[in-house]
C-alpha positions in Angstrom: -4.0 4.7 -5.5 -5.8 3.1 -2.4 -9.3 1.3 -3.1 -10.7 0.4 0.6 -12.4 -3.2 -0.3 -15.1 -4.9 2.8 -16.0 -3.5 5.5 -13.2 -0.6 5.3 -14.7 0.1 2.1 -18.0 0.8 3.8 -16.5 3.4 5.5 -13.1 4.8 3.5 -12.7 6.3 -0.2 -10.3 5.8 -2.2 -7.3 7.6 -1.8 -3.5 7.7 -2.5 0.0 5.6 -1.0 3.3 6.4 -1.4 6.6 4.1 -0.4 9.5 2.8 -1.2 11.4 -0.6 -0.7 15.2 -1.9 -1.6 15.6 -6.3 -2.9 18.7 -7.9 -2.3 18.3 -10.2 -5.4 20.1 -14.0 -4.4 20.3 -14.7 -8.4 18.7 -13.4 -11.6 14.6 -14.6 -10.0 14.4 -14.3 -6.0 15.1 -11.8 -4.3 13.6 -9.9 -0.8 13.6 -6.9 1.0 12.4 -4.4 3.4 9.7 -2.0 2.8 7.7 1.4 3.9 4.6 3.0 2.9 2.0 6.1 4.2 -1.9 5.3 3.0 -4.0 8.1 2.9 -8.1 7.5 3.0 -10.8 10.0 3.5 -13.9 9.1 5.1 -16.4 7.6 2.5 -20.0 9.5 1.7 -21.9 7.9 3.6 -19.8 8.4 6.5 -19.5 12.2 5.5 -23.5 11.9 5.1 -23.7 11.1 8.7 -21.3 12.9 10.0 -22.7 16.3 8.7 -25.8 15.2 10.6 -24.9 13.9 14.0 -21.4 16.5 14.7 -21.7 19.2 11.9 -18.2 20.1 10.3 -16.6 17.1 11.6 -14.1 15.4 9.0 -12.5 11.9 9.3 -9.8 11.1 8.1 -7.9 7.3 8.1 -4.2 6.8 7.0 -2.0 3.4 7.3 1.8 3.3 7.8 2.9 -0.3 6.9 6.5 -1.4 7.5 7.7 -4.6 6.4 9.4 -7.6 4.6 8.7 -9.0 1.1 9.8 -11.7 -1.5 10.0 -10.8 -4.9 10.1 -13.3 -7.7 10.8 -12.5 -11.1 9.2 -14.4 -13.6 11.4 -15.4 -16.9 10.5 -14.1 -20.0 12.4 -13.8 -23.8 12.0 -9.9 -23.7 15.0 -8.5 -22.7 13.4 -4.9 -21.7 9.7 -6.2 -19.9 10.1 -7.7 -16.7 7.1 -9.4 -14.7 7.4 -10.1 -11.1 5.5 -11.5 -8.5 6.0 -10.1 -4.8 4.2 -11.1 -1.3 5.0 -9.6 2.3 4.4 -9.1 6.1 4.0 -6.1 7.7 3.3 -4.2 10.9 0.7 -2.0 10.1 -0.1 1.0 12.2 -3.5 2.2 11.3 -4.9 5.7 12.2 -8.4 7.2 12.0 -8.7 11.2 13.3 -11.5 12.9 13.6 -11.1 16.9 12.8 -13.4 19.8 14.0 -16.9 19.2 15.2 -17.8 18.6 18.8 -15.2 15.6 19.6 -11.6 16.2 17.6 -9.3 12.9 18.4 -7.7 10.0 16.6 -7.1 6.3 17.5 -3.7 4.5 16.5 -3.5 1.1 16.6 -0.9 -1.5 15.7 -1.6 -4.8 13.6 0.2 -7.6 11.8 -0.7 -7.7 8.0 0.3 -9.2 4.9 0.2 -7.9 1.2 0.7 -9.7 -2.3 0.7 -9.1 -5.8 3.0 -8.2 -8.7 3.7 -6.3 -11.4 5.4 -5.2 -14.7 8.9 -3.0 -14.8 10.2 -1.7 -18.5 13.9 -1.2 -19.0 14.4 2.5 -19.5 18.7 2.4 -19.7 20.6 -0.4 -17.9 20.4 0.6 -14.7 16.5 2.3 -14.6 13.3 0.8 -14.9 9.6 2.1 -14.7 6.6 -0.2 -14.1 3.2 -0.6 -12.8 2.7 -2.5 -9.5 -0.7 -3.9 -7.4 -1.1 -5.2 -4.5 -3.6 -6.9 -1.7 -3.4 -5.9 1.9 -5.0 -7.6 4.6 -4.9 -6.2 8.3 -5.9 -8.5 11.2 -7.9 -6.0 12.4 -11.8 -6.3 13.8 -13.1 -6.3 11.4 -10.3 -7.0 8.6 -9.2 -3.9 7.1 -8.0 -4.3 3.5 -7.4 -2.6 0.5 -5.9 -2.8 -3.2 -3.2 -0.8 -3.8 -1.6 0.5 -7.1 1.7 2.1 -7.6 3.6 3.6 -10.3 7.6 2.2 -9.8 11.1 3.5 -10.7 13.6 1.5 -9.9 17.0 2.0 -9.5 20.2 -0.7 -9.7 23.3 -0.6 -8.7 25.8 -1.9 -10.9 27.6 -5.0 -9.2 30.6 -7.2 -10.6 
C-alpha cells in the first residue's frame, strides 16, 4: 500500500508498491543493500472532481520508480523466531504523472533525490524463510515535497553461508 501524505496527498489516492532489495549483512545486526520499487497512485477525488469538469474523460494517473541504497539494522531480541529491524535509505526517484484521454493526453517524468526510513517485523518460517510486515517514510525533494507512507508485506529469503 501507498498513502500519499501533504501536498501529494491533496492530489493522489492511495494506491499500491511493489519491490524488492538484497542486504549483505557485515555481522548478526548491520547490514545494507540495494533496492527497487514501482508506486502506483491514481488521481485523488477532488482531482477526478475537476477533471470531469474542465476536460471530460480525462484520467490521471502518478506512479514512482525509486532505486536505491539502504542500512538495515536488526534490533536484538530473546525470541528466536521474531525479528525487528530498523531500515533507512537514499534513492533516485523518478516520478511520473500521465494524463489519459480528454482533450490533452501526456505525462511528465522527472528525476529527484529522496530518502526513505522505517522498519519492521520478519517471523521465521523454516531456517532459511521469513515473512514480515514492513513501513516506511518517503520523502522526494520535489516542489513541493512529494511523500508518502508505504507498507509492504516481506518474504525473505537466505542463503545458507559457512
Amino acid at each position: 500500500m501507498s498513502m500519499p501524505t501533504g501536498d501529494y496527498g491533496d492530489v493522489a489516492s492511495t494506491g499500491w508498491n511493489f519491490g524488492g532489495q538484497a542486504d549483505y549483512w557485515m555481522n548478526s545486526q548491520w547490514g545494507f543493500g540495494p533496492d527497487i520499487a514501482y508506486h502506483s497512485n491514481n488521481a485523488s477525488d477532488a482531482v477526478k472532481t475537476a477533471l470531469a469538469i474542465s476536460d471530460p474523460g480525462a484520467e490521471l494517473k502518478f506512479s514512482t520508480i525509486q532505486f536505491g541504497a539502504h542500512a538495515i539494522y536488526m534490533i536484538p531480541t530473546q525470541a528466536g523466531t521474531m525479528f525487528p529491524y530498523l531500515q533507512g535509505g537514499v534513492s533516485e526517484y523518478n516520478f511520473k504523472a500521465k494524463t489519459t484521454g480528454g482533450t490533452a493526453p501526456g505525462d511528465v517524468s522527472d528525476n529527484k533525490f529522496g530518502f526513505n526510513m522505517g522498519g519492521g517485523l520478519d517471523f521465521r518460517a523454516t531456517p532459511t524463510v521469513n515473512f514480515g510486515v514492513n513501513g516506511a517514510y518517503h520523502y522526494v525533494t520535489t516542489d513541493p515535497a512529494t511523500n508518502w507512507f508505504g507498507i509492504q508485506g516481506r518474504v525473505t529469503f537466505k542463503m545458507p553461508t559457512k
